[in-house]
C-alpha positions in Angstrom: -119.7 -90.6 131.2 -116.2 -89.4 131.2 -114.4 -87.1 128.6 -112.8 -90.3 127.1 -116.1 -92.3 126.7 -117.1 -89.5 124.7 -114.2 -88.9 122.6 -114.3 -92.4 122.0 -118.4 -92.2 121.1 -117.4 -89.5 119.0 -115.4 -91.8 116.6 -117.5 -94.7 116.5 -120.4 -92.2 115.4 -118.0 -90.7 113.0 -116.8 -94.4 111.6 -120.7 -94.4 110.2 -120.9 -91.4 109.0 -117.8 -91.5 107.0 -119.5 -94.8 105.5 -122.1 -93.3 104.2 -120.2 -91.4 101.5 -117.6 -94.0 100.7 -119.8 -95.6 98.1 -121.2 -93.7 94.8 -125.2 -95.1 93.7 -123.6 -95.9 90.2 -121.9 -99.1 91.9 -124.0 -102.3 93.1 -123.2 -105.0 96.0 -120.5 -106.9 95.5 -120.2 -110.3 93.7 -119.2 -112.3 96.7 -121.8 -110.1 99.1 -124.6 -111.8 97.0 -122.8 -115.4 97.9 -123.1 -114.4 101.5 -126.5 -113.1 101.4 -127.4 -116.2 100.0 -126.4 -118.9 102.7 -128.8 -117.4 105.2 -130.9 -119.8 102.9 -129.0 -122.5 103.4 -127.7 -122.4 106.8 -124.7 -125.1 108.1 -121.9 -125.3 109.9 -119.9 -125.0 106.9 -119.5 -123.8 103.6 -117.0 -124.3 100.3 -116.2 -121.0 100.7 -116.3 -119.9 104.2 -116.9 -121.0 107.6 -120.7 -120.9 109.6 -120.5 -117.6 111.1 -121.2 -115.3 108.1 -124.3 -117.3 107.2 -125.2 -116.4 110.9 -124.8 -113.1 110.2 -126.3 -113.3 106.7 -129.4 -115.1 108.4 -129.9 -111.8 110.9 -129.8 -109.4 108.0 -132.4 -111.4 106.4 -134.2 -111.0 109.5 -133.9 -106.9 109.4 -135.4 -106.8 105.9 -132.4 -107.6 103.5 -131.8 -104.3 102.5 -128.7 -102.3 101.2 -128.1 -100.9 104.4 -128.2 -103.5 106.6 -126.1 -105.7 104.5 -123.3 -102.4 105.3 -123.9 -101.9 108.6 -122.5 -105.1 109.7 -118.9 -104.2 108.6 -119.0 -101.1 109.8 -119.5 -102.1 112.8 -117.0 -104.6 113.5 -114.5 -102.0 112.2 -116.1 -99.2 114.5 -115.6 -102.2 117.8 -112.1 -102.5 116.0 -111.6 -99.0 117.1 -113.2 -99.7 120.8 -110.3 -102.5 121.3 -107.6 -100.9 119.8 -108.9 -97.7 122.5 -108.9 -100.9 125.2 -105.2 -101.8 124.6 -104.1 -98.2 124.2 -105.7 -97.4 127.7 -104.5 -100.8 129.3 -100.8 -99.8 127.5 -101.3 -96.5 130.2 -101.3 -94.2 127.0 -102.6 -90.8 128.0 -105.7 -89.1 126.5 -103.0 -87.9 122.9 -102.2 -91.5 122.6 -106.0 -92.6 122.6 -106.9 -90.1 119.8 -104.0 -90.8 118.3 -104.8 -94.5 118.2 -108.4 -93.9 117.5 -107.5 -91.7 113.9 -105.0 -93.7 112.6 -107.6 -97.0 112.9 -110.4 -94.8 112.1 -108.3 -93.5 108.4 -106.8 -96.9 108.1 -107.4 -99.2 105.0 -109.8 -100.8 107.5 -112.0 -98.3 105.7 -111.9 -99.9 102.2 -112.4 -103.2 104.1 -115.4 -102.3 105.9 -117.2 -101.5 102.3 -117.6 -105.1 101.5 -119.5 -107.5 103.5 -117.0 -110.2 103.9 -115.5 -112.0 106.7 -112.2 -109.8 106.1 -113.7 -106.9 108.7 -114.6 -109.8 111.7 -111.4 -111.5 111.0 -109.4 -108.2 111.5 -111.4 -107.7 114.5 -110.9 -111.1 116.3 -107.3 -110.6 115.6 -107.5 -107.3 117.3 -109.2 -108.8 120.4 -107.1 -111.7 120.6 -104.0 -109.5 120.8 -105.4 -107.2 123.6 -106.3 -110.8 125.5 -102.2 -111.4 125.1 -102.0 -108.1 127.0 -104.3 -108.9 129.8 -102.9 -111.8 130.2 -98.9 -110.8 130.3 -100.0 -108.3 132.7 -102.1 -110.0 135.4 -101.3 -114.1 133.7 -105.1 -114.6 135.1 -106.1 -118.0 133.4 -109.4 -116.3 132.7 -107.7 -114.1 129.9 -107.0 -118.1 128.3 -110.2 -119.3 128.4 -111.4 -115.7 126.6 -108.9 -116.5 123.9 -110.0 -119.3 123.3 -113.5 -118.2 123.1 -112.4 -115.6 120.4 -110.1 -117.8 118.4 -113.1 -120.0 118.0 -115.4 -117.1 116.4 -112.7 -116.3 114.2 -111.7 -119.4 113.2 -115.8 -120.1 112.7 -115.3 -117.0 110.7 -112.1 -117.3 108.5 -109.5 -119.7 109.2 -107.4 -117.1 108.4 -106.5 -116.3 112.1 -104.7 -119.7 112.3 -102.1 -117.9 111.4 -101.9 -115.9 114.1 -101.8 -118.8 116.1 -98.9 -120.4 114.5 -97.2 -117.0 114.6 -97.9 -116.2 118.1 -97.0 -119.4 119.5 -93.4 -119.8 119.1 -93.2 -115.9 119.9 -94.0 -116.5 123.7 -90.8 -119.1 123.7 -88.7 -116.4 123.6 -90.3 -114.7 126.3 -90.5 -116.0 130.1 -94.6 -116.5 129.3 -93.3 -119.9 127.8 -94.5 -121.2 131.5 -97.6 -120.8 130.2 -96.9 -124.0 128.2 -96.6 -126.2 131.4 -100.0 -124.6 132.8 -103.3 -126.7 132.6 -105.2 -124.1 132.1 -103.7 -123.7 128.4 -104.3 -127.2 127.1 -107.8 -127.1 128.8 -108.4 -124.0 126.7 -107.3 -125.8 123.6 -109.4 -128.5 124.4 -112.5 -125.7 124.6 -111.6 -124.2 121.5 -111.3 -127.6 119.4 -114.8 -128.6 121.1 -116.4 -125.5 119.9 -114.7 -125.6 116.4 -115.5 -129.4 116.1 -119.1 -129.1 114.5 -117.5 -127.1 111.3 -114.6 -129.8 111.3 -117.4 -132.9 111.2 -118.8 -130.7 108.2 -115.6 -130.6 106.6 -115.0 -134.2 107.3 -118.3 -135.2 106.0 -117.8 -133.4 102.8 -114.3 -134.4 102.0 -112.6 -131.2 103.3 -113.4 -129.1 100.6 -111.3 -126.3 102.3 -108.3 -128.0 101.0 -110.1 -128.2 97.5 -110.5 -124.4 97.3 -107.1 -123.6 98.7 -105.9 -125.8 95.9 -107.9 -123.8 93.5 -106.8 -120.4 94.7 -102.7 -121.6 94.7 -103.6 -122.3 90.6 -105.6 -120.0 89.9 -104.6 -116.3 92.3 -101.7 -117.2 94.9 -99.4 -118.3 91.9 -99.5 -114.6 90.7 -98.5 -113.3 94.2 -95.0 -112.0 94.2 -93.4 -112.4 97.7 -91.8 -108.7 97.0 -95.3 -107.3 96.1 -96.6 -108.6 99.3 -94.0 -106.4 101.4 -94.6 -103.6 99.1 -98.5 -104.1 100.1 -97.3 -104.4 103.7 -96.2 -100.7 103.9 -98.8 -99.7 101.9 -101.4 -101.3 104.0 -100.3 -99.2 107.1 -99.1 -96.0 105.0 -101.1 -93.2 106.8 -100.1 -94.7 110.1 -96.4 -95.7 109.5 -94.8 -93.0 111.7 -96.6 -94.9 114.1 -96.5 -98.4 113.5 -92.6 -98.2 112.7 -91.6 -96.9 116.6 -93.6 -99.4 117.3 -91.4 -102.6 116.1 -88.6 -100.5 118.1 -90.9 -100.1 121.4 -91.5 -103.4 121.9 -88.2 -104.3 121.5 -86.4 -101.8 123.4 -88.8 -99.3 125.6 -88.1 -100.4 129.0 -91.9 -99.9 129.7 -92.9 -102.5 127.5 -90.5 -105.3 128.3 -92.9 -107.5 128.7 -94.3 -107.7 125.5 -91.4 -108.3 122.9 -93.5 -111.4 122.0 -95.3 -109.3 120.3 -92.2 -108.1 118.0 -91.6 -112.2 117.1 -95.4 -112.8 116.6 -95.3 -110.3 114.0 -92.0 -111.7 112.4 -92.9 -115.3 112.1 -96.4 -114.6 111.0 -95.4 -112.6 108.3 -92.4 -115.3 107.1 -95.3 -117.8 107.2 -97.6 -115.7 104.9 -94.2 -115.2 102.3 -93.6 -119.1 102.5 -98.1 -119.4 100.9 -97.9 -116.8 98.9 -100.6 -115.3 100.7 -102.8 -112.1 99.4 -101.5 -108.8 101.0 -104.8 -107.8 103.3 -104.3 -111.3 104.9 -102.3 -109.9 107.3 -104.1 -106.8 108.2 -105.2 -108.3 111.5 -101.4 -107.8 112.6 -101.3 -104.0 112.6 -103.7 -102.3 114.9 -102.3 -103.6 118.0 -98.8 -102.1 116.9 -100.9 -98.6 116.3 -101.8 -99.1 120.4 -97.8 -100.0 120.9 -96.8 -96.9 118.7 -99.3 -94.2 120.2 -98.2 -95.2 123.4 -94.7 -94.5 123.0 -94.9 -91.2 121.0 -97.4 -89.9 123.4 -94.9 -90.9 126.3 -91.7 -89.7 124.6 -92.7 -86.3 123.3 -91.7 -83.7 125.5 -93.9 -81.2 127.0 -91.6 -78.2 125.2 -93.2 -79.8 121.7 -96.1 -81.3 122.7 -98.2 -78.4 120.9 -96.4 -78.8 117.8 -96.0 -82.5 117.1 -99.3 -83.3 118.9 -101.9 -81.7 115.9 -99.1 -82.8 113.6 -99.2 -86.7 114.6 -102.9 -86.7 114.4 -103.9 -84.7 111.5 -101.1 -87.2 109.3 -103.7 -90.4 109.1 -106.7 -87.7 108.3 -104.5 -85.8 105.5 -103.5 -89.2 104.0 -107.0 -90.8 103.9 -107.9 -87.2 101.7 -105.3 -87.4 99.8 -106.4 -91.1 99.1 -109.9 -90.5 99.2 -110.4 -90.5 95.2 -108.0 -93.2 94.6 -109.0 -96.1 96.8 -112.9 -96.0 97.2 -115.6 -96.5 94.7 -116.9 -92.3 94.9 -116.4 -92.0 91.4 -118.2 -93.1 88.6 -116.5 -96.3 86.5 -115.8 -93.9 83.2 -113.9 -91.7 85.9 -111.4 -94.3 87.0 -111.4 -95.6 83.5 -110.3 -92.3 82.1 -107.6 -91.5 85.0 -106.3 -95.4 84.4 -102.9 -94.6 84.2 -102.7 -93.0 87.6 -103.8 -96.1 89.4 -101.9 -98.6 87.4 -99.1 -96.4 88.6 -99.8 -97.8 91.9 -100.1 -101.2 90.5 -104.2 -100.9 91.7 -105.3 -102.0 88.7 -103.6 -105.7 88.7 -106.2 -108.3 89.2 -106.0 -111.4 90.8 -105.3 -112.7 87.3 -102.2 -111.7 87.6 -102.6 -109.0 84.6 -103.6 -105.3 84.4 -107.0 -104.0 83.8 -108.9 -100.8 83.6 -111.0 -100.8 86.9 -110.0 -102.0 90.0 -111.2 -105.8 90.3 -113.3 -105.1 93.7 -114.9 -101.6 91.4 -115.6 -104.2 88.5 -117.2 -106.5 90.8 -119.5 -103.9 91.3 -121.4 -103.5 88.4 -123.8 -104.8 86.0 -125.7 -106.8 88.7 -128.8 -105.3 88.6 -129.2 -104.7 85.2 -128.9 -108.6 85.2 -131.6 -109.2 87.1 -133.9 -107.1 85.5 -133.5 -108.6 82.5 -134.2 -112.0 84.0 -137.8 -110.7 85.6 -138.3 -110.0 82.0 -137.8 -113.0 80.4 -139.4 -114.6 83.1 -142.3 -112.6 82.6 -142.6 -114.0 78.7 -142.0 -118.2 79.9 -145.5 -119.8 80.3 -143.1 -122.4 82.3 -141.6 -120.1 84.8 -142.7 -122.3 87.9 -140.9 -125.1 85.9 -137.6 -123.3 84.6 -134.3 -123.6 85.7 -132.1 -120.9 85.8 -128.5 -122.1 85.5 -126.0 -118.9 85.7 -122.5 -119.3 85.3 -121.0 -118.5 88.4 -121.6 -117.6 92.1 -121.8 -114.1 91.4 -124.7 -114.1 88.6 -126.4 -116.6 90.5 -126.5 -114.8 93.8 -127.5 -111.1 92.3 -130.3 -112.7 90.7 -131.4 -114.1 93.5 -131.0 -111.0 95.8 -132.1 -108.2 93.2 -134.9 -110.5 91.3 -138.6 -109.3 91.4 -140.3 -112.7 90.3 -141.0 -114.8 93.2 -140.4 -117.9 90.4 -136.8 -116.7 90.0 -134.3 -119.1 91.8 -130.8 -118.8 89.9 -128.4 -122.0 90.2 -124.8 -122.9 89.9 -122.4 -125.3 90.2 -120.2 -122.7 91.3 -119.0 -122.1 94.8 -121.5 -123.4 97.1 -124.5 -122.9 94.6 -123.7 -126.7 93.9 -125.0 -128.0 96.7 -128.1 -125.7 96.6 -129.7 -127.1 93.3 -133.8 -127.9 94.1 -135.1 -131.0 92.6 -138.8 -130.7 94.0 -140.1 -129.8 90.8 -140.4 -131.0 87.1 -137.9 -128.8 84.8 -139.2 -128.1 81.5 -137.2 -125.1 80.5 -134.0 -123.8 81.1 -132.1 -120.1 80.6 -128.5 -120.2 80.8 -126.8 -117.3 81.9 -123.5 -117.4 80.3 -120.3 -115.2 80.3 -120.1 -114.4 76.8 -116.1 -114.1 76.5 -116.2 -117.7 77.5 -119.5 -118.7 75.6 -117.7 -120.3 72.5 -121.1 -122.4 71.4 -122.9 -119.6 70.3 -125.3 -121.4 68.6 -125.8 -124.0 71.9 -125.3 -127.1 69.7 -124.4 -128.9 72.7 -128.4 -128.4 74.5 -130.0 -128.1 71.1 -130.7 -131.8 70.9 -132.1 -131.9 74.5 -134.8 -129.0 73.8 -137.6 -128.1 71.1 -136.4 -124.7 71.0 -133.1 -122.7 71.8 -132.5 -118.8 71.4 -131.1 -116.1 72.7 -133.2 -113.7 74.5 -130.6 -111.4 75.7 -127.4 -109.9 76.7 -126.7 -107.7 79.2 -123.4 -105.4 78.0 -121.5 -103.0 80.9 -118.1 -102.8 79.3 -117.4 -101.4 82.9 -118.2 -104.9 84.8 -116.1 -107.6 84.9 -118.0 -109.3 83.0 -118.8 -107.5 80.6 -120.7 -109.0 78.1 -123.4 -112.2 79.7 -125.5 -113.8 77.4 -129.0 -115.4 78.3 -130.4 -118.4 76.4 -133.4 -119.7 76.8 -134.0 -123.5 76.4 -138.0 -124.5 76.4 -139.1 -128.0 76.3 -136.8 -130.8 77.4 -137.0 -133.8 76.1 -135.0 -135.4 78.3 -135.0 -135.6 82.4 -133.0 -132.5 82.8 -132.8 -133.4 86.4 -130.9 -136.6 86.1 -128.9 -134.5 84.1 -128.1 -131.9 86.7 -127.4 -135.0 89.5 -124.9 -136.7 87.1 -122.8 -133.0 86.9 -122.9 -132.0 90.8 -121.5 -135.8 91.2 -118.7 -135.5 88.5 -118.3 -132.2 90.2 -117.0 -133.8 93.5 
């Protein structure tokens, strides 16, 4: 093994090291982790949410046991193999052993660190970006037709993943027009590689065919409900922010590509970046959609401050250039990552609304960040449901009905009582409902800011009995204030009931 394998060892060990201290015990999974967690139940080749591959991935945790740590390791990893390609492309760039470290820290003590806290598809998305970049590279250099047929291979994963990296696509492609690698457009090779792709995407299209394209239906949702808050200003601000402790890098960058005679060749990669961005202002997109585009410029940039910096101040700016990401992320360190405890951030508000960190989705400003508040009050849920359980001589024949994809899927994961299967007709909880079994009670897990029929007038005809057996409060959470009602002896088919919603539904 050579000095740069293990340099390079020596960061990916690091990457989970740092991991484990980027998360305080006070805070639980997050909500849409539990989602996730839960389609390795359910496995398909598509979701309302998301595509196949994180129930794939969902369906091997389950496999290791389930547990906290597993359910972490995952984006760790693709953000420690983020680090490995990003290494590739500096190395096939010819950056010299400064450039590769340089690379290496400013990924490593990127905002790919927040991501890689949550497991989502954002960490594999940012990573199939990543790889289908350094394929560009490999392929402008040698214009192998192999390199084509790989792309194709890892657009497919990542399009299986998040469709997300259509984007890059429809960035990239007009890009290479303005380079001579528009040949590439007569080659066979190229349309035999889109042919490849589309056959290997085609089972999650069927699925999305079958079921009406609900894709569209949740993009529709988000527009209403999320993207209409984005500000197209806001999302440049986030831009700079997004790259912040590697900006001295990133920024010569933009000018390498365009101008360093060494890397000529890949100016495409200056247009990519330019129409893939104008195409995420004309959505509206959310800022970290477009973190995929930036550790490929951290390759471009290393490589051409390692090659331009003289030998006379090589000792100076050297330490300088690499101790900037590491001094950032410390600076950052409190700010940005879930170490404290909520009444911490809560009591230092003003700071981070500063820094506009505390603006929701919503559109409006709260007093933990939304991912923090997502964070909380999950297993205290679940508890309370074991124990409520315990008390229903019907448990084998109760439905639990939550609220929302987030209840429903902490239950589920952090629930004690083999009898406790939580419901929805939220996300894809809607399509999950079992009917194998007669229902004779119900407990509705409500929101309580939203739960305007306290008294359940609506279900009180349907049921001998109605009552509320609990309320689990975290003024902390997101939600926090969720009621539990319990609902014993239907008189009516509650399942007909349930069918007749989940139609309406669609």
């Amino acid at each position: 093994m050579t000095k740069r394998h293990f340099i390079l060892l020596g960061f990916i060990l690091f990457k989970f090291l740092i991991h484990c201290f980027l998360i305080s015990p006070e805070y639980d999974l997050h909500r849409d982790e539990y989602l996730h967690l839960d389609q390795a139940g359910h496995l398909a080749w598509g979701y309302l949410s998301v595509p196949p591959v994180t129930s794939w991935i969902s369906y091997l945790i389950q496999i290791l046991g389930g547990t906290v740590f597993w359910v972490k390791f995952f984006p760790v990893l693709f953000g420690a193999l983020t680090i490995v390609v990003v290494w590739k492309a500096t190395e096939r760039l010819h950056g010299n052993l400064f450039a590769l470290i340089l690379s290496a820290t400013c990924v490593l003590f990127s905002t790919l660190l927040r991501v890689n806290i949550l497991y989502q598809p954002n960490s594999l998305d940012i990573l199939c970006w990543t790889t289908f970049y350094l394929i560009v590279i490999l392929y402008f250099q040698t214009e192998k037709s192999k390199w084509l047929y790989i792309a194709s291979l890892v657009f497919s994963v990542g399009f299986l993943n998040k469709y997300n990296i259509i984007f890059l696509v429809i960035g990239l492609l007009p890009a290479i027009l303005f380079t001579p690698y528009r040949k590439v457009f007569i080659k066979k090779e190229f349309y035999l590689t889109l042919i490849i792709a589309f056959l290997l995407v085609l089972p999650n299209l069927f699925w999305q065919y079958k079921n009406n394209f609900p894709v569209f239906h949740h993009l529709k949702e988000l527009t209403d409900t999320q993207l209409v808050n984005i500000e197209r200003l806001g999302f440049l601000k986030s831009q700079i922010l997004i790259v912040a402790g590697s900006l001295f890098v990133v920024v010569p960058a933009f000018y390498a590509v365009l101008f360093y005679k060494p890397f000529a060749k890949y100016k495409t990669f200056f247009w990519s970046l330019v129409f893939t961005l104008i195409i995420f202002l004309y959505f509206k997109a959310k800022a970290y959609y477009a973190m995929g585009l930036y550790p490929i410029y951290i390759s471009f940039g290393s490589v051409f401050l390692g090659n331009i910096i003289t030998n006379n101040w090589k000792k100076y700016l050297q330490p300088i250039l690499i101790s900037i990401p590491v001094l950032f992320f410390i600076c950052t360190f409190n700010m940005i990552y879930p170490i404290k405890s909520p009444a911490y951030f809560v009591k230092n508000a003003a700071t981070y609304q500063k820094y506009g960190m505390l603006r929701w989705e919503d559109g409006k400003e709260h007093l933990l960040q939304q991912d923090f508040a997502d964070m909380l009050g999950w297993k205290e849920l679940a508890v309370m449901i074991d124990s409520i359980y315990a008390e229903l001589p019907n448990s084998e024949h109760t439905l639990l009905l939550c609220d929302n994809y987030g209840q429903a899927g902490a239950i589920n994961y952090y629930a004690t009582n083999k009898q406790v299967i939580a419901h929805s007709f939220s996300a894809d909880y809607i399509n999950w409902f079992r009917f194998d079994k007669d229902i004779v009670d119900v407990v509705l897990v409500k929101v309580a800011a939203y739960d305007r029929d306290k008294e359940k007038t609506g279900e009180t005809p349907y049921f001998d009995a109605v009552y509320l057996a609990g309320q689990r409060i975290n003024p902390y959470a997101r939600e926090d204030t969720i009621s539990i009602y319990v609902l014993k002896g239907a008189r009516v088919d509650i399942k007909e009931i349930i069918k007749d919603q989940i139609k309406s539904s669609f």
